[in-house]
Structures are given as structure tokens and as C-alpha cells.
mmJSON file of the N, C-alpha and C atoms, coordinates in Angstrom:
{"data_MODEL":{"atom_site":{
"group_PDB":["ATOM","ATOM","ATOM","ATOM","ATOM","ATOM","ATOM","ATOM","ATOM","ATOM","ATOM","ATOM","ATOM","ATOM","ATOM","ATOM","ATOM","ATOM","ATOM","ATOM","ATOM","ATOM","ATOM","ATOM","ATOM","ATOM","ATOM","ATOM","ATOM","ATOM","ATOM","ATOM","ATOM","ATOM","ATOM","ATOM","ATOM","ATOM","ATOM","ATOM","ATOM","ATOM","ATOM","ATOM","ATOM","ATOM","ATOM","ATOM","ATOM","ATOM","ATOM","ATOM","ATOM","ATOM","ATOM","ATOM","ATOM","ATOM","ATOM","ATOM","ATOM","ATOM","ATOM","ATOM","ATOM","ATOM","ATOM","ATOM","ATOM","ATOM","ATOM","ATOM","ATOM","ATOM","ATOM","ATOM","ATOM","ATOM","ATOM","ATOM","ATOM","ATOM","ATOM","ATOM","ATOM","ATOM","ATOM","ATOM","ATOM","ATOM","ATOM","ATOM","ATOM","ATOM","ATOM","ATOM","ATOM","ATOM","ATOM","ATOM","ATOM","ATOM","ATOM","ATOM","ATOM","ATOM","ATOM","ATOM","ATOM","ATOM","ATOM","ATOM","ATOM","ATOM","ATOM","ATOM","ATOM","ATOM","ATOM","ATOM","ATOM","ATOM","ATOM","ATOM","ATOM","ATOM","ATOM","ATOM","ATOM","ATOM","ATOM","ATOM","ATOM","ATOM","ATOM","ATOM","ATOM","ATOM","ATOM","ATOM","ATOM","ATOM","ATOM","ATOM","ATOM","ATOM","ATOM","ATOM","ATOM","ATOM","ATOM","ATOM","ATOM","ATOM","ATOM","ATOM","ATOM","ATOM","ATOM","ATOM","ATOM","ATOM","ATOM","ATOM","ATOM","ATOM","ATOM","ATOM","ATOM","ATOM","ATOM","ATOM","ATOM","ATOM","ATOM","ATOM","ATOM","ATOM","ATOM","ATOM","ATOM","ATOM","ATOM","ATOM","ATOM","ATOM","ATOM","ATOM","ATOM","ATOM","ATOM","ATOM","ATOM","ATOM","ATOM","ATOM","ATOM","ATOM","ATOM","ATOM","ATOM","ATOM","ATOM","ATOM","ATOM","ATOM","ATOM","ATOM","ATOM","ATOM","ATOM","ATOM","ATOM","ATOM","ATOM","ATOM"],
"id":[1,2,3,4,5,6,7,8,9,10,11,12,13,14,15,16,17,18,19,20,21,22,23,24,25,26,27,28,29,30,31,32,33,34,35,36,37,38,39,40,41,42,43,44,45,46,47,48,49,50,51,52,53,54,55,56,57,58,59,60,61,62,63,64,65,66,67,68,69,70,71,72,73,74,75,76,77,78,79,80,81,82,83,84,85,86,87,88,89,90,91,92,93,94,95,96,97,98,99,100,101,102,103,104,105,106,107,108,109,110,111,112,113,114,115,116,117,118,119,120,121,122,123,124,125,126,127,128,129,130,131,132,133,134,135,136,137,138,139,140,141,142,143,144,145,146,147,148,149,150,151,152,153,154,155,156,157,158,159,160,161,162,163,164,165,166,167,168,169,170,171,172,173,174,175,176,177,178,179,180,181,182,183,184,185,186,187,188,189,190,191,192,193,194,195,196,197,198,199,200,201,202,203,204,205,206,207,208,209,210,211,212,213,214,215,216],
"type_symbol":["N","C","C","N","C","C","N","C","C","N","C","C","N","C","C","N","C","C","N","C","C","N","C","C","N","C","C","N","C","C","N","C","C","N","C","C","N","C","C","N","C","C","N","C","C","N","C","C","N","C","C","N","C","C","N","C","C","N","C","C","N","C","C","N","C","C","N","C","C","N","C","C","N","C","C","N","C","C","N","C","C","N","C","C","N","C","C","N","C","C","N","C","C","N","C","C","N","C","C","N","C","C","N","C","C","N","C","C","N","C","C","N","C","C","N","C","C","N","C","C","N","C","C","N","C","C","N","C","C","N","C","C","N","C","C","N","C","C","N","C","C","N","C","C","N","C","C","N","C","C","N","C","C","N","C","C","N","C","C","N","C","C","N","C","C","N","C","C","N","C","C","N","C","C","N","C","C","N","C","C","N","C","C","N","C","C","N","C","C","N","C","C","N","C","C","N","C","C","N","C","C","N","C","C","N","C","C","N","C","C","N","C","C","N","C","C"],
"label_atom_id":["N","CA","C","N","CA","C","N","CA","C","N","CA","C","N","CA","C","N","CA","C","N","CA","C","N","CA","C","N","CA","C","N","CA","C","N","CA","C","N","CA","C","N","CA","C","N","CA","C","N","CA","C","N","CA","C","N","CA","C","N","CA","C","N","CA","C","N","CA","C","N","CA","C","N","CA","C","N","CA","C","N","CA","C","N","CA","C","N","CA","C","N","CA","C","N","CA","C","N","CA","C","N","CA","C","N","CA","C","N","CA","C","N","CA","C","N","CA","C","N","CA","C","N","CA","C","N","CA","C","N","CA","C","N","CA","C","N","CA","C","N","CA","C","N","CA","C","N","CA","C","N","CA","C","N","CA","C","N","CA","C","N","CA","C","N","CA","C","N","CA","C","N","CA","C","N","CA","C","N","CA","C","N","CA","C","N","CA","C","N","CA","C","N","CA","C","N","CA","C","N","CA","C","N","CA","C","N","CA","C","N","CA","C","N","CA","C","N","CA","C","N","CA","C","N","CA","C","N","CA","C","N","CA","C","N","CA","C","N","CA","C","N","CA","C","N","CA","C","N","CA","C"],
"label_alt_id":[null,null,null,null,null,null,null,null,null,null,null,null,null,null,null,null,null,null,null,null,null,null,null,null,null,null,null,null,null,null,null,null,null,null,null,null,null,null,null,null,null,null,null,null,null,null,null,null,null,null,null,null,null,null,null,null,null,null,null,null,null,null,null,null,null,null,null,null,null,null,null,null,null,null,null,null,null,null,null,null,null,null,null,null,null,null,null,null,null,null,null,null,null,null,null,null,null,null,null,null,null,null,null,null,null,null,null,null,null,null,null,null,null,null,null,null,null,null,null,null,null,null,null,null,null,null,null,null,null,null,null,null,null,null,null,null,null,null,null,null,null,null,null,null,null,null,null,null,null,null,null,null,null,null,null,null,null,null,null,null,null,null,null,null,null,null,null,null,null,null,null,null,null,null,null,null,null,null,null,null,null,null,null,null,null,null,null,null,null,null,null,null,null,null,null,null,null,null,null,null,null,null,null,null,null,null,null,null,null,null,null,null,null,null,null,null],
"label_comp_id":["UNK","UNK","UNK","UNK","UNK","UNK","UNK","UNK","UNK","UNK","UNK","UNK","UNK","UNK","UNK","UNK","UNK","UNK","UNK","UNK","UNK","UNK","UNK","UNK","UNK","UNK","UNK","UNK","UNK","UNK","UNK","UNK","UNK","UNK","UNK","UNK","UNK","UNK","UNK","UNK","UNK","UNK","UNK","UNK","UNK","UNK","UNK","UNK","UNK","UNK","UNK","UNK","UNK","UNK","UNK","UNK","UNK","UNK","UNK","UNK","UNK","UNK","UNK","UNK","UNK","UNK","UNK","UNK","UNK","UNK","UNK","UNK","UNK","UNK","UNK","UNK","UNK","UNK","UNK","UNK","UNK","UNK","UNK","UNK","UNK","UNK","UNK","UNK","UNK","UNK","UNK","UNK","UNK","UNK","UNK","UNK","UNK","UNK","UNK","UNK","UNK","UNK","UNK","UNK","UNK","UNK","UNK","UNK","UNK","UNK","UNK","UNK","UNK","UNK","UNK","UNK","UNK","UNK","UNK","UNK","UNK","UNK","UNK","UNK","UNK","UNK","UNK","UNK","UNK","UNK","UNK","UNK","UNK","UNK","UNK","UNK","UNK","UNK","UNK","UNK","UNK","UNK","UNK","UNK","UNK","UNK","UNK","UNK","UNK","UNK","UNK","UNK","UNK","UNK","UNK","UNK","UNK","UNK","UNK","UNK","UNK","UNK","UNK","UNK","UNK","UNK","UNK","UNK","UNK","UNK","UNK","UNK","UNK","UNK","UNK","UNK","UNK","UNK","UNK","UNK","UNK","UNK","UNK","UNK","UNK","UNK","UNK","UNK","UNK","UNK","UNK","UNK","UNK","UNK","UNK","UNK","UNK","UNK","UNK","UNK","UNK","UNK","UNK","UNK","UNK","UNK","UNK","UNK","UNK","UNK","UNK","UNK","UNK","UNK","UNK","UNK"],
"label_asym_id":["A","A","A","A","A","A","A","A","A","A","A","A","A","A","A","A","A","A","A","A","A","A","A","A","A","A","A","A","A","A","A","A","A","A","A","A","A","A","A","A","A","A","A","A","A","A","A","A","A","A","A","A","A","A","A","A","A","A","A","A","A","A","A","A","A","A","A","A","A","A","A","A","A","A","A","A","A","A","A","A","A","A","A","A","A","A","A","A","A","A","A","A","A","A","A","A","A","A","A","A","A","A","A","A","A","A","A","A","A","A","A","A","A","A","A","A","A","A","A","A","A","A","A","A","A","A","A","A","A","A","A","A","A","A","A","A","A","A","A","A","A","A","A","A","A","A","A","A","A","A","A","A","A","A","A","A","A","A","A","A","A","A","A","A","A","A","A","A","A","A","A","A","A","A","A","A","A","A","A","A","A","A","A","A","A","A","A","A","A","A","A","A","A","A","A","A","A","A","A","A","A","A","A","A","A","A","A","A","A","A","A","A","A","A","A","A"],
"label_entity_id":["1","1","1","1","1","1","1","1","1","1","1","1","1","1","1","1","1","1","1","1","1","1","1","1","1","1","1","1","1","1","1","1","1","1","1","1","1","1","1","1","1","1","1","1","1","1","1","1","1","1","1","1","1","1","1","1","1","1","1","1","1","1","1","1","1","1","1","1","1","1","1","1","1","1","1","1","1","1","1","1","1","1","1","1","1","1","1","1","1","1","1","1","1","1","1","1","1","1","1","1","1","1","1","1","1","1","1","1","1","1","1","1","1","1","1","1","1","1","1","1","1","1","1","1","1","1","1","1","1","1","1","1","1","1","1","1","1","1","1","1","1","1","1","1","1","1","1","1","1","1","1","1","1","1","1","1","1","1","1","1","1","1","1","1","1","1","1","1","1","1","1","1","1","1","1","1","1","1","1","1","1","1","1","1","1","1","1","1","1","1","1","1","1","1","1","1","1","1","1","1","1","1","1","1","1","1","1","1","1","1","1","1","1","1","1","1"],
"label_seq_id":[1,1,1,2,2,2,3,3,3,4,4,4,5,5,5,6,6,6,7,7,7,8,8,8,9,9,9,10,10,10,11,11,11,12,12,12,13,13,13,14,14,14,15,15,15,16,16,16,17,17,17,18,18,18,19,19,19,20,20,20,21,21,21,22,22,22,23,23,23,24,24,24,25,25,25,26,26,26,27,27,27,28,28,28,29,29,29,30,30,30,31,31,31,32,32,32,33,33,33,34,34,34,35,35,35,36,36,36,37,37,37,38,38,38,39,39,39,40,40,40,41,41,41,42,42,42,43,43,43,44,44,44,45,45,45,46,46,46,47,47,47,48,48,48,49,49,49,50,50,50,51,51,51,52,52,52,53,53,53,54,54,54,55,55,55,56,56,56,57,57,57,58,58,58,59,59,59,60,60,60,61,61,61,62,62,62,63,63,63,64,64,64,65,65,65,66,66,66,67,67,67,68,68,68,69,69,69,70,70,70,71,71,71,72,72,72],
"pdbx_PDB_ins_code":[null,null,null,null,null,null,null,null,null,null,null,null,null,null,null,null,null,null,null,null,null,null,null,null,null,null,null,null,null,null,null,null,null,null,null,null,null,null,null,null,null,null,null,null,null,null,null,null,null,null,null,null,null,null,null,null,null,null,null,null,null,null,null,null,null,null,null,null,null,null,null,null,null,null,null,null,null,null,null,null,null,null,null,null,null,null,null,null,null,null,null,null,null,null,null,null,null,null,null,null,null,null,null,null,null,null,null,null,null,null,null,null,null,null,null,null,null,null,null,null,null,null,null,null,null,null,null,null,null,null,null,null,null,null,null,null,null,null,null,null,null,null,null,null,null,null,null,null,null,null,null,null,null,null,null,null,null,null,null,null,null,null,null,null,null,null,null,null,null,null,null,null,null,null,null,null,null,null,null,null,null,null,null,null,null,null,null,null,null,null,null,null,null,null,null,null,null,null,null,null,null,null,null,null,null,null,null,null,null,null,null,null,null,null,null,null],
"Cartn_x":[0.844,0.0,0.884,0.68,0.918,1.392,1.739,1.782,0.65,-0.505,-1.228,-1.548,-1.965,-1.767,-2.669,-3.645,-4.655,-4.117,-4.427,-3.567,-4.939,-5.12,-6.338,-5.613,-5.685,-4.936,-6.517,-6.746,-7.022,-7.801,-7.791,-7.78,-8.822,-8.19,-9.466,-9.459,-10.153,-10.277,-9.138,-8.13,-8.104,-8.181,-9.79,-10.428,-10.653,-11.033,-11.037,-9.804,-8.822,-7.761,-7.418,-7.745,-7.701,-8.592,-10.23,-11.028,-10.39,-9.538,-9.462,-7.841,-7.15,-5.745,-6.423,-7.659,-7.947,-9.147,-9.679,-9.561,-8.594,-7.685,-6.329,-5.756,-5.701,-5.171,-6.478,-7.671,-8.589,-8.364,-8.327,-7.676,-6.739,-5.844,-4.451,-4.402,-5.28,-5.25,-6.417,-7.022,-8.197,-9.517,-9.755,-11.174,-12.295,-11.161,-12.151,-11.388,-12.604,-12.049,-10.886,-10.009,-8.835,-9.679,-10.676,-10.971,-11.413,-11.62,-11.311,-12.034,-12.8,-13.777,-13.163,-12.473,-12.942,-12.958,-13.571,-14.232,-15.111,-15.949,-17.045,-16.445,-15.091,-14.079,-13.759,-13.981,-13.741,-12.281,-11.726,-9.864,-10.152,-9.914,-9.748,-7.722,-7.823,-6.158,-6.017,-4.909,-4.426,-3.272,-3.482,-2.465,-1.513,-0.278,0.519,0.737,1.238,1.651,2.617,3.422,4.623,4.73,4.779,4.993,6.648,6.111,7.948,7.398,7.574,6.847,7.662,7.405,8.163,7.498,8.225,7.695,8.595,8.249,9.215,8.469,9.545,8.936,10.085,9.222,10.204,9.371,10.313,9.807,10.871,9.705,10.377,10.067,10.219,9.902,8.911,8.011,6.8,5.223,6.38,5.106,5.873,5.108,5.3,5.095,5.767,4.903,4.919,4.233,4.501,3.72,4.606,4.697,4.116,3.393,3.817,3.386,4.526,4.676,4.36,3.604,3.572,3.957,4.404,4.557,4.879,4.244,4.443,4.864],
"Cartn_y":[-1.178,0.0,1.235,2.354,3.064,4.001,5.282,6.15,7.394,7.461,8.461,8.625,10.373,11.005,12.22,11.397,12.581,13.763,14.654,15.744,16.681,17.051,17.911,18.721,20.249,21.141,21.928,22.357,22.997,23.465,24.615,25.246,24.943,24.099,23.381,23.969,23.516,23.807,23.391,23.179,22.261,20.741,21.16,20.05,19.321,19.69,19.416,18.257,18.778,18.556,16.642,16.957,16.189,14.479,15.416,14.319,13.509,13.999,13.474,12.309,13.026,12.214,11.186,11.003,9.738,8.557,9.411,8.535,7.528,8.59,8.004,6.962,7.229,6.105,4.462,4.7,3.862,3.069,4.08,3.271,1.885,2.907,1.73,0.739,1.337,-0.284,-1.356,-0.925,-2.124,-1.798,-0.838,-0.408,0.126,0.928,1.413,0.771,0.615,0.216,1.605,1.105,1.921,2.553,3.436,3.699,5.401,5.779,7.453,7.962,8.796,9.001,10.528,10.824,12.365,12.182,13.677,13.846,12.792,12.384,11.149,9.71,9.2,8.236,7.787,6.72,5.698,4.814,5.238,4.695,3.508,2.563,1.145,1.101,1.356,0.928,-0.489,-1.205,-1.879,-1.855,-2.102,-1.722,-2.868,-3.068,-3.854,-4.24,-5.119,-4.61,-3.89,-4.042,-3.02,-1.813,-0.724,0.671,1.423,2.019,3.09,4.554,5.098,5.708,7.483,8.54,9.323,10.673,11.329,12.363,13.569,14.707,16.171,17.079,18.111,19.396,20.635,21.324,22.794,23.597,24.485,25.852,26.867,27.91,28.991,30.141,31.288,32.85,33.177,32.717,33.195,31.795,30.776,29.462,28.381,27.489,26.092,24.997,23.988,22.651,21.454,20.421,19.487,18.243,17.477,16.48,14.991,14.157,13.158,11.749,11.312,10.005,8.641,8.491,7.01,5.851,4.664,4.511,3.075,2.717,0.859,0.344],
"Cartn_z":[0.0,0.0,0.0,-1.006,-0.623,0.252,0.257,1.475,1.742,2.532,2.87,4.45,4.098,5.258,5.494,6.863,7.079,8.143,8.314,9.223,9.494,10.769,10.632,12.44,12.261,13.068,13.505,14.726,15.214,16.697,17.051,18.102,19.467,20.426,20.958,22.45,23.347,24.659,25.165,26.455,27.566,27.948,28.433,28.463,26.993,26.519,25.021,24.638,24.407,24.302,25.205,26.291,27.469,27.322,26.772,26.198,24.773,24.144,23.076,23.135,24.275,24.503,25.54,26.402,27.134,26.087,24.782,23.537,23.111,22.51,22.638,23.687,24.231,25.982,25.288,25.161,25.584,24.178,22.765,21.813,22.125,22.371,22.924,23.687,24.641,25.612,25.406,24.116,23.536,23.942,25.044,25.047,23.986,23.233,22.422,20.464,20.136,18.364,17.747,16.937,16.651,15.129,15.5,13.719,13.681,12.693,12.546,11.588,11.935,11.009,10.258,8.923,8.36,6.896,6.682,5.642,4.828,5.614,5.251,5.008,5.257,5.288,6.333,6.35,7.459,7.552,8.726,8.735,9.826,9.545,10.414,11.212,11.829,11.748,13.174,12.503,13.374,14.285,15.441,16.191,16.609,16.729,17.003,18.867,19.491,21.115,21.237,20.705,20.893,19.666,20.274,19.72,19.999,18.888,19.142,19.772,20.809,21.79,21.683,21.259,21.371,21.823,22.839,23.153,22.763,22.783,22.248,22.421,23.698,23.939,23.838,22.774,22.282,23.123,23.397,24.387,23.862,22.945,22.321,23.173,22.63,23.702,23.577,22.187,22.436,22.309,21.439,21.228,22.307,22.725,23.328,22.572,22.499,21.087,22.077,22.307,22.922,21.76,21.477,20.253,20.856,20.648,20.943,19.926,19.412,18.481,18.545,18.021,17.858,16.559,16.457,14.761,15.522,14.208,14.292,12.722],
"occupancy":[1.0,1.0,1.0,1.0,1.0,1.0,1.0,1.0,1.0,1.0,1.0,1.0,1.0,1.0,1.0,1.0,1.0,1.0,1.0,1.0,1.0,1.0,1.0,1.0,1.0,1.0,1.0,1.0,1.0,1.0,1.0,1.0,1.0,1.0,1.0,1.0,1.0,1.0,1.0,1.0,1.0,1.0,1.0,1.0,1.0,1.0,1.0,1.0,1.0,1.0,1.0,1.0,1.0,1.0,1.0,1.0,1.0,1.0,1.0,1.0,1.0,1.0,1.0,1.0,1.0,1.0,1.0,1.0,1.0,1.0,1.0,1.0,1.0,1.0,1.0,1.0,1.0,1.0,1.0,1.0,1.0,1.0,1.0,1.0,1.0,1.0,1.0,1.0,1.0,1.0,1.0,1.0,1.0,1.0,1.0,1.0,1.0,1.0,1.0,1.0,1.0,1.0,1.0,1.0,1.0,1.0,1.0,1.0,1.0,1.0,1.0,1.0,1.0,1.0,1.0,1.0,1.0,1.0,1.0,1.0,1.0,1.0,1.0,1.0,1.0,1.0,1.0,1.0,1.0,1.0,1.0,1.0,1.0,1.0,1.0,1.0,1.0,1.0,1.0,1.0,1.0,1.0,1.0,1.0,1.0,1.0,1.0,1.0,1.0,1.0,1.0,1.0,1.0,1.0,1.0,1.0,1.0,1.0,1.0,1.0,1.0,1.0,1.0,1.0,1.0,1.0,1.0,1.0,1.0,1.0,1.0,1.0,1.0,1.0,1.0,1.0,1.0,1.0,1.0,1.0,1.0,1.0,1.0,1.0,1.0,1.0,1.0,1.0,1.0,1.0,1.0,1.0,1.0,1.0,1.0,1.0,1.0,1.0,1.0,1.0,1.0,1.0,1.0,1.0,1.0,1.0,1.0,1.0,1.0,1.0,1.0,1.0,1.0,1.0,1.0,1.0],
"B_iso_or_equiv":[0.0,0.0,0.0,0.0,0.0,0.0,0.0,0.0,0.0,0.0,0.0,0.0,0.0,0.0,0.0,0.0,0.0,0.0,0.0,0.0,0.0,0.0,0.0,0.0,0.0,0.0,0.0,0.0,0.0,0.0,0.0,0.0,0.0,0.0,0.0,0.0,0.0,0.0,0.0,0.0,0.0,0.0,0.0,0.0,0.0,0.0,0.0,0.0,0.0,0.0,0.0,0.0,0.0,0.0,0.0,0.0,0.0,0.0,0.0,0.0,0.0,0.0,0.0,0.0,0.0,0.0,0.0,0.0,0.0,0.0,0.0,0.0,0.0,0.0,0.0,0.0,0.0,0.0,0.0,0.0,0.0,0.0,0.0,0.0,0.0,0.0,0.0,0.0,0.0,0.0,0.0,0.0,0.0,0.0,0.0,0.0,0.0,0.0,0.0,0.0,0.0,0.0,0.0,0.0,0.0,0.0,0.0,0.0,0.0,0.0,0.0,0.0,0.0,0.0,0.0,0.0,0.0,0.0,0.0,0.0,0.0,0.0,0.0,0.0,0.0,0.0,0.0,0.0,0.0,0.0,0.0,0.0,0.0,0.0,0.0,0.0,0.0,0.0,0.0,0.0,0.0,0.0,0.0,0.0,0.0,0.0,0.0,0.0,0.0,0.0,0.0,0.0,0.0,0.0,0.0,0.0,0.0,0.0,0.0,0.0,0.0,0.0,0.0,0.0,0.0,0.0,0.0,0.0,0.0,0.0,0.0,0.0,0.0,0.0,0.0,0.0,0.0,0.0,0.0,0.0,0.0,0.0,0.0,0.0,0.0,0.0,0.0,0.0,0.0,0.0,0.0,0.0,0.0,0.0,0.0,0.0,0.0,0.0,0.0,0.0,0.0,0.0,0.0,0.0,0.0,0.0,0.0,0.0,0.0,0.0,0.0,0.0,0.0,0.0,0.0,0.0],
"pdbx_formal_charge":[null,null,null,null,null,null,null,null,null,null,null,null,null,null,null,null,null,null,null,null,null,null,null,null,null,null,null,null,null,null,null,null,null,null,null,null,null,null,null,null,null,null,null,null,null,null,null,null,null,null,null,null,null,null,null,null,null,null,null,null,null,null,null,null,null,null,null,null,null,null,null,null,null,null,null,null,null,null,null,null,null,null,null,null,null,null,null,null,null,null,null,null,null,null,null,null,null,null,null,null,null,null,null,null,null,null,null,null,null,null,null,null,null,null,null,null,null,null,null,null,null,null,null,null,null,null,null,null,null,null,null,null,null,null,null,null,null,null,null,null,null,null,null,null,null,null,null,null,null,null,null,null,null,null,null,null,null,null,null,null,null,null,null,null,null,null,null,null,null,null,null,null,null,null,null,null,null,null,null,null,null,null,null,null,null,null,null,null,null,null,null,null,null,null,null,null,null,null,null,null,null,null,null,null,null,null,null,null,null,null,null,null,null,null,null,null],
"auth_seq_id":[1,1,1,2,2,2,3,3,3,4,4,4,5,5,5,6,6,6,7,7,7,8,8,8,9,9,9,10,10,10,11,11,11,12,12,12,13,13,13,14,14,14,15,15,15,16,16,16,17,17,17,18,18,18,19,19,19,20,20,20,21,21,21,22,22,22,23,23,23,24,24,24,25,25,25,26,26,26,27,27,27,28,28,28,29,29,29,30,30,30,31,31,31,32,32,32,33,33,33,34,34,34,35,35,35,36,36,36,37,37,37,38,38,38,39,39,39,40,40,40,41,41,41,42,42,42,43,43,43,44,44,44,45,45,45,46,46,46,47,47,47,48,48,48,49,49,49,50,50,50,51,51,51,52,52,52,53,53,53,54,54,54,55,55,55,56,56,56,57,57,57,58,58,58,59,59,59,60,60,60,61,61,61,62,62,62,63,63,63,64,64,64,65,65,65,66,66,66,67,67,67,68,68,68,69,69,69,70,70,70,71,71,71,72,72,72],
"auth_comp_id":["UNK","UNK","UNK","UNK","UNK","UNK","UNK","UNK","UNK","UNK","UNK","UNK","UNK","UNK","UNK","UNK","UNK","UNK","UNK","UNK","UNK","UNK","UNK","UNK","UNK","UNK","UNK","UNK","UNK","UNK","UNK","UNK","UNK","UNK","UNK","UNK","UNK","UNK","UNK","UNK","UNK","UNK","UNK","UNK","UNK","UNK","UNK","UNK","UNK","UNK","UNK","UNK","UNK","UNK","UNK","UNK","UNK","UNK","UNK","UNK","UNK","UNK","UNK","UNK","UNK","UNK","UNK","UNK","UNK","UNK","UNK","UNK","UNK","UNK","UNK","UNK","UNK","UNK","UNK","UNK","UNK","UNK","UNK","UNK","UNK","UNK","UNK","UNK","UNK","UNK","UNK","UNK","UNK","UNK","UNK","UNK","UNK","UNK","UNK","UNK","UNK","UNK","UNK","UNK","UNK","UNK","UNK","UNK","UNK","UNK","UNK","UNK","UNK","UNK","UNK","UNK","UNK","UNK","UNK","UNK","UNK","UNK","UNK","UNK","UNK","UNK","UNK","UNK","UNK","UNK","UNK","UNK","UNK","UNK","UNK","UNK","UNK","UNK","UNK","UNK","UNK","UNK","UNK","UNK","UNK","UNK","UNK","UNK","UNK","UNK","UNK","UNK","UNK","UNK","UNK","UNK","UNK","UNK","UNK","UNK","UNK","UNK","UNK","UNK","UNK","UNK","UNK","UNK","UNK","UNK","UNK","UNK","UNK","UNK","UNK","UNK","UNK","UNK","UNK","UNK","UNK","UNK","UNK","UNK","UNK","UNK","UNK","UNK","UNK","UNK","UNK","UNK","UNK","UNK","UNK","UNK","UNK","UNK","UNK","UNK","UNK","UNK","UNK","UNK","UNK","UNK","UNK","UNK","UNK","UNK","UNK","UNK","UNK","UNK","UNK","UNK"],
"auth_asym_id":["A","A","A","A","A","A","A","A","A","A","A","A","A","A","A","A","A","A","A","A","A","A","A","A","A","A","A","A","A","A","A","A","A","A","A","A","A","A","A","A","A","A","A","A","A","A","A","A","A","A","A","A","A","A","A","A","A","A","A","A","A","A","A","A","A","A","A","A","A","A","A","A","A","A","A","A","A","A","A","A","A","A","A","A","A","A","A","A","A","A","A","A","A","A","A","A","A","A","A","A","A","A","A","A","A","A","A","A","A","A","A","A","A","A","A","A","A","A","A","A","A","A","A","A","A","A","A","A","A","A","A","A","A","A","A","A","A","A","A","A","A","A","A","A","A","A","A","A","A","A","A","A","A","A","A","A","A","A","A","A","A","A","A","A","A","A","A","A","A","A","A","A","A","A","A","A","A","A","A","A","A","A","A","A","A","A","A","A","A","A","A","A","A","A","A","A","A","A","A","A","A","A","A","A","A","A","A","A","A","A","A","A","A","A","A","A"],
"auth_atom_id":["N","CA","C","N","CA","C","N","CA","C","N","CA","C","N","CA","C","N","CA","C","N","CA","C","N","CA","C","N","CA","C","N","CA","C","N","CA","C","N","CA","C","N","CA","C","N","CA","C","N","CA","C","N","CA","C","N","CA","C","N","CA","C","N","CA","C","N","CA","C","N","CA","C","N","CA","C","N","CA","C","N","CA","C","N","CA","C","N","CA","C","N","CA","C","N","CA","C","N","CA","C","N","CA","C","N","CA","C","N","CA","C","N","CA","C","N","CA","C","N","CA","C","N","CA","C","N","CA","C","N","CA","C","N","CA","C","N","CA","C","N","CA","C","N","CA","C","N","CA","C","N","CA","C","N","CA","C","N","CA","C","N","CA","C","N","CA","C","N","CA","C","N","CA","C","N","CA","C","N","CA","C","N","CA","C","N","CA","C","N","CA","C","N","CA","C","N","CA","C","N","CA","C","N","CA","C","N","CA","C","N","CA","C","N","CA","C","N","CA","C","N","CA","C","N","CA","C","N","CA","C","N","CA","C","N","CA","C","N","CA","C","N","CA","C","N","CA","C","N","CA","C"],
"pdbx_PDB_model_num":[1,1,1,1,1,1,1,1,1,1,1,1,1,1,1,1,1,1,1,1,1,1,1,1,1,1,1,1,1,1,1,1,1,1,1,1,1,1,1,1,1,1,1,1,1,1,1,1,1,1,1,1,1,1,1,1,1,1,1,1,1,1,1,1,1,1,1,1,1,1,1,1,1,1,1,1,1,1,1,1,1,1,1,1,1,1,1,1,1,1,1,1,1,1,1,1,1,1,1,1,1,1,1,1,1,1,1,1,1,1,1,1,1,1,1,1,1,1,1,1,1,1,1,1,1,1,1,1,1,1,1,1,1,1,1,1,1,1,1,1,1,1,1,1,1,1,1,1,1,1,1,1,1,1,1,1,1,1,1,1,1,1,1,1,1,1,1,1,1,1,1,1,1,1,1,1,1,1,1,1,1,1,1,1,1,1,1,1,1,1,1,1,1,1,1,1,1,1,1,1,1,1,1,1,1,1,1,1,1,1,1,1,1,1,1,1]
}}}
């Protein structure tokens, strides 16, 4: 298969933010189905047990970025 890549950026609450990384968490540990709904397209993905786990935090003078990777 190929290589594609959905990317979708923007400006959320907090909490917001919070609800969507304990998604994430529930993904991973099998609670919840690994699938993704945009632009009327449905993404199935499979997840492996072992992941390559990466975190990265830039702290500039005026932005903050906090990254975090996953890839199997």
C-alpha cells in the first residue's frame, strides 16, 4: 500500500484537548475500536503490542509545542 496522510490542526479547549488524549489512551489499551472518522471516510487501523513511543517538547519565547509520536 501506498503512502497516505490525514492531518487535521485545530484550536481546541483544555479540556477538550484532554477528552481526546484519554480517547487516545482507551484506543491503545483495547477499550475502544482503533478507527477514525474524516471527511465522510472511514480509517480502520491496526495496532501492534509493541509501539515506538516518542515524546518532544520545544519551548520557544513566544510558542510552546509538545509532540507526541507514535509509529508501528
Amino acid at each position: 500500500m501506498g503512502s497516505f496522510e490525514v492531518e487535521r490542526q485545530e484550536t481546541v479547549t483544555r479540556q477538550e484537548a484532554a477528552t481526546r488524549l484519554r480517547r487516545i489512551a482507551n484506543i491503545l489499551s483495547g477499550e475502544e475500536e482503533a478507527a477514525f472518522e474524516r471527511g465522510g471516510m472511514r480509517f480502520e487501523v491496526e495496532l501492534p503490542d509493541e509501539l515506538d513511543f516518542k515524546v518532544e517538547l520545544e519551548m520557544g519565547s513566544e510558542e510552546h509545542e509538545l509532540e507526541i509520536e507514535l509509529k508501528w
